[in-house]
C-alpha positions in Angstrom: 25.5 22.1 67.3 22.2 21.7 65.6 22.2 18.6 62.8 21.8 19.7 59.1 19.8 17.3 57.5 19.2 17.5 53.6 16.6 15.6 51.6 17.8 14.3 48.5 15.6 12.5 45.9 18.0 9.8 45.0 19.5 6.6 45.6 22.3 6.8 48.6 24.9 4.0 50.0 27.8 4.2 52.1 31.1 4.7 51.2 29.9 6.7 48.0 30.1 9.9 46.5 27.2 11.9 45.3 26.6 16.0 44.2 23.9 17.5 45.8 20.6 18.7 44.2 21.2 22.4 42.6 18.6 24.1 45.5 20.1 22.2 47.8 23.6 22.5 47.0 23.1 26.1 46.8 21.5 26.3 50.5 24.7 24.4 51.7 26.8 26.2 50.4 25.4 30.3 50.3 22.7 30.4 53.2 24.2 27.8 55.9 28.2 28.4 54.8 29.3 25.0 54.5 32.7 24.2 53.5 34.9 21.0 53.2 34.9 19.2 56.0 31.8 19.7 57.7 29.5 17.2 58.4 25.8 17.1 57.7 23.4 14.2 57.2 21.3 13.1 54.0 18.0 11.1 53.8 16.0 10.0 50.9 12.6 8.5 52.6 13.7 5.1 53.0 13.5 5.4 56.7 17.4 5.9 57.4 19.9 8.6 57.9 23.0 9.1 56.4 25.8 10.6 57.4 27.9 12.6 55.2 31.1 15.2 55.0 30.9 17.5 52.0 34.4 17.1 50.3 33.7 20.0 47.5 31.9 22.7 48.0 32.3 24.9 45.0 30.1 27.5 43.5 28.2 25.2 40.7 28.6 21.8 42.6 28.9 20.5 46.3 29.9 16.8 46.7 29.2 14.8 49.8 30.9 11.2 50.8 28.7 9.1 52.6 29.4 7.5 55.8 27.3 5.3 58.1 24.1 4.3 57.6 21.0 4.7 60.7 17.7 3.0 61.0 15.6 5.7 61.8 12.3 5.2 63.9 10.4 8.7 64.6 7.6 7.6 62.4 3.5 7.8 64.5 2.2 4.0 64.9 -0.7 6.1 64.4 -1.6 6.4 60.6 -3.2 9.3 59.7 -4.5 10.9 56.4 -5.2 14.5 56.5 -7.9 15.5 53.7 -7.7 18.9 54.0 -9.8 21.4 52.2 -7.2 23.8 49.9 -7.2 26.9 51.4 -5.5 30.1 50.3 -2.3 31.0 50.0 0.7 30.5 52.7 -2.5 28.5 54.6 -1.8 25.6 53.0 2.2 25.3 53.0 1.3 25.7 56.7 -0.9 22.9 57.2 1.4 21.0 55.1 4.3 22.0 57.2 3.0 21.7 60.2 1.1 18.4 59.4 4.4 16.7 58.5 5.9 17.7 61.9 2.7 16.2 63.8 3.3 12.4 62.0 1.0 12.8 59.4 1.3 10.3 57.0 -0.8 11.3 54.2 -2.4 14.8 52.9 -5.0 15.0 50.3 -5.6 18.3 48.3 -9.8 18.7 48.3 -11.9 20.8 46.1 -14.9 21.6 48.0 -18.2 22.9 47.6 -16.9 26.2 49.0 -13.6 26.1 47.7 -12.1 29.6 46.9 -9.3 28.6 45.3 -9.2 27.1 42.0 -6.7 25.2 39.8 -5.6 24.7 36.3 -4.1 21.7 35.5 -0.5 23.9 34.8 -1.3 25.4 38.4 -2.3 22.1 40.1 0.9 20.6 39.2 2.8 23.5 40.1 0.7 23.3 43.4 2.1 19.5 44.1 5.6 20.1 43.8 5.7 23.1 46.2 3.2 21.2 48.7 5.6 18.3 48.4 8.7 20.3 48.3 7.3 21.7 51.6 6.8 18.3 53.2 10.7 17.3 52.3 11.7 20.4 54.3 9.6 19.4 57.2 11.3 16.1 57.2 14.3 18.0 57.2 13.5 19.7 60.3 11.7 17.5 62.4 14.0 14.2 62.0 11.6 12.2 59.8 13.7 9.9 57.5 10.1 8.9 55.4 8.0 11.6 53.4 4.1 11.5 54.1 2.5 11.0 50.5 1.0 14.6 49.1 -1.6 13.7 46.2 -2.3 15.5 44.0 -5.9 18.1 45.0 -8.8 16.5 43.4 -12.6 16.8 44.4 -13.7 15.6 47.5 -16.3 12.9 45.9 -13.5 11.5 43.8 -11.7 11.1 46.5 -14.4 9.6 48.7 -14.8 7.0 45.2 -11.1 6.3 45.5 -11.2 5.1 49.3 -10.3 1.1 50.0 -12.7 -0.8 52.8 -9.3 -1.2 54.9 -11.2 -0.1 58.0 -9.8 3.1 58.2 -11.9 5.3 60.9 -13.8 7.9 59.1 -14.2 11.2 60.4 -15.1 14.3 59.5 -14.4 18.0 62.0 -17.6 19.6 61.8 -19.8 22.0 64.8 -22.2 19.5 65.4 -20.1 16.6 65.5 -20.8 14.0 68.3 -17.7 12.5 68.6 -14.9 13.0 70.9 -10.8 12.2 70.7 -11.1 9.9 74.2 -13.9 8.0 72.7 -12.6 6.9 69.6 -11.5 3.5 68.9 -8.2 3.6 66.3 -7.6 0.7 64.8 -3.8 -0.6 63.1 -5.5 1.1 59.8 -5.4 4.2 61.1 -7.5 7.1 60.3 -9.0 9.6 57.8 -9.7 13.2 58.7 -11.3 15.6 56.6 -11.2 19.2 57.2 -13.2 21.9 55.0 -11.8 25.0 53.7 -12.5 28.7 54.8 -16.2 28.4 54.0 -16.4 25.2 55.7 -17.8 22.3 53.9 -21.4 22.7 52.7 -23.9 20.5 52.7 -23.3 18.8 50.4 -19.9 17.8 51.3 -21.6 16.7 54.5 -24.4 14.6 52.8 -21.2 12.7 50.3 -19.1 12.2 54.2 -22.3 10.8 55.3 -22.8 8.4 52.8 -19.0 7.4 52.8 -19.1 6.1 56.7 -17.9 9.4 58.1 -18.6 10.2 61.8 -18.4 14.1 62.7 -15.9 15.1 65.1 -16.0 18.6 67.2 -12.6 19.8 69.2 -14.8 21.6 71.8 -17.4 24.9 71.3 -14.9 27.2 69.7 -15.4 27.6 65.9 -11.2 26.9 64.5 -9.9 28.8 61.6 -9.1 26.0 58.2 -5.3 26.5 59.6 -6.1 25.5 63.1 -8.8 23.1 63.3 -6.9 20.4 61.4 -3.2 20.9 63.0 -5.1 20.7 66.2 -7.4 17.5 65.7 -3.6 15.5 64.4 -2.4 17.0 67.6 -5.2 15.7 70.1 -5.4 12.4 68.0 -1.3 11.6 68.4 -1.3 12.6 72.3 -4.6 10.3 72.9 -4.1 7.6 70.9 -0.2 8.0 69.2 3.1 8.9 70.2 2.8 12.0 71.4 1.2 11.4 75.1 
C-alpha cells in the first residue's frame, strides 16, 4: 500500500494532536477517502517523518495523533541551485516539479532579456506561493522530508549581484558551451545552473554570466526545449557527480 505523506507548515511532536491544513484536510478526506483509523505520515521540512493515524475526519476538520518520529536522509550531497528562466504557463510548475524530485535544492525565478512572461508585484506573489505550493507536493511524492527554497523571480542581474564567493561552480547551459558533466569538478558548495527561457538567453544575459564567473555548459548537439534542457542537466549532474549513479 502506497504511503500518504502530507506536508504541513507547522510545528509537529510525538504523542500530539494537530488539525490538518484546510486543502489538505479536504484532500484526505474527499479525494484519497480517509477515515478514522488510517494511517498516513506528516512532515514539515525539518528533515523527519512523522507518523500519524487520523482520529477525526469530519467534513470541516480532520485531526491526526502523531506517533513516531524518523530521521529522514533522501536529501542529494550534491547542492544544486536551479536559476531557471520563467517560462510560460504549466512549464514552469513542471520544472519546479520535476526539479524537486531530481534533489534540487534551490530554484530561482529569472527575468530575462527574452522573457515572455511578465509579473506584477500582486501576480509575482501569487506566482511564489503556487511554485512553492508545487515543491511541497513534490516532497510529498518523492519522500523528501526538507523543501528546496523557491525565491521569489527577480532579474537575472540582481540575482547575479546577490551571489556570495562560497565557491559555488558557475555554469550556464548554452549551444556553444565547452564544458562537459564528466569534466567538472563539484566541490562541497555545490553548484549553480542557469537555464534561459523559451527565447534563450540573449546576449546580454551571456555577457552579465560571463562577467559573474560562469562557464557554459552544452548536454550534447541537440537544441532542448526550456522544460527539458534544465531537468536534464540536474539529471546528468546527480548521476555523475550525486546520488543518483
Amino acid at each position: 500500500m502506497r504511503t500518504i505523506r502530507i506536508h504541513v507548515d507547522q510545528p509537529l511532536s510525538p504523542e500530539s494532536e494537530v488539525s490538518l491544513p484546510p486543502q489538505a484536510g479536504e484532500h484526505v478526506a474527499r479525494v484519497l477517502r480517509l477515515g478514522d483509523g488510517d494511517p498516513l505520515v506528516l512532515f514539515n521540512g525539518d528533515g523527519h517523518d512523522y507518523a500519524a493515524t487520523i482520529v477525526q475526519a469530519g467534513k470541516r476538520e480532520v485531526r491526526v495523533r502523531i506517533g513516531d518520529v524518523q530521521v529522514v536522509a533522501r536529501e542529494s550531497p550534491l547542492r544544486l541551485t536551479l536559476a531557471q528562466g520563467v517560462a510560460r504557463g504549466e512549464k514552469m510548475d513542471l520544472i519546479v516539479q520535476k526539479a524537486t524530485e531530481l534533489g534540487v535544492a534551490c530554484i530561482v525565478p529569472l527575468l530575462t532579456e527574452r522573457s515572455e512572461v511578465r509579473l506584477d508585484p500582486t501576480r509575482a506573489e501569487k506566482r511564489l506561493a503556487h511554485w512553492r505550493a508545487v515543491a511541497a507536493s513534490a516532497c510529498e511524492q518523492s519522500g523528501r522530508a526538507r523543501l528546496p527554497s523557491v525565491l521569489p523571480a527577480r532579474s537575472l542581474e540582481a540575482w547575479l549581484g546577490s551571489l556570495p564567493p562560497d565557491g559555488a561552480l558557475r555554469l550556464a547551459l548554452l549551444p556553444e558551451g565547452h564544458q562537459s558533466l564528466r569534466s567538472l569538478a563539484v566541490g562541497a558548495a555545490g553548484g549553480l545552473l542557469v537555464v534561459g527561457p523559451e527565447g534563450g538567453l540573449g546576449q546580454r544575459d551571456v555577457a552579465l554570466l560571463r562577467s559573474a564567473g560562469f562557464d557554459g555548459l552544452a548536454l550534447g548537439p541537440r537544441i532542448l526545449r526550456t522544460e527539458t534542457a534544465g531537468l536534464a542537466a540536474l539529471a546528468a549532474l546527480q548521476a555523475v557527480h550525486g546520488d543518483m549513479g
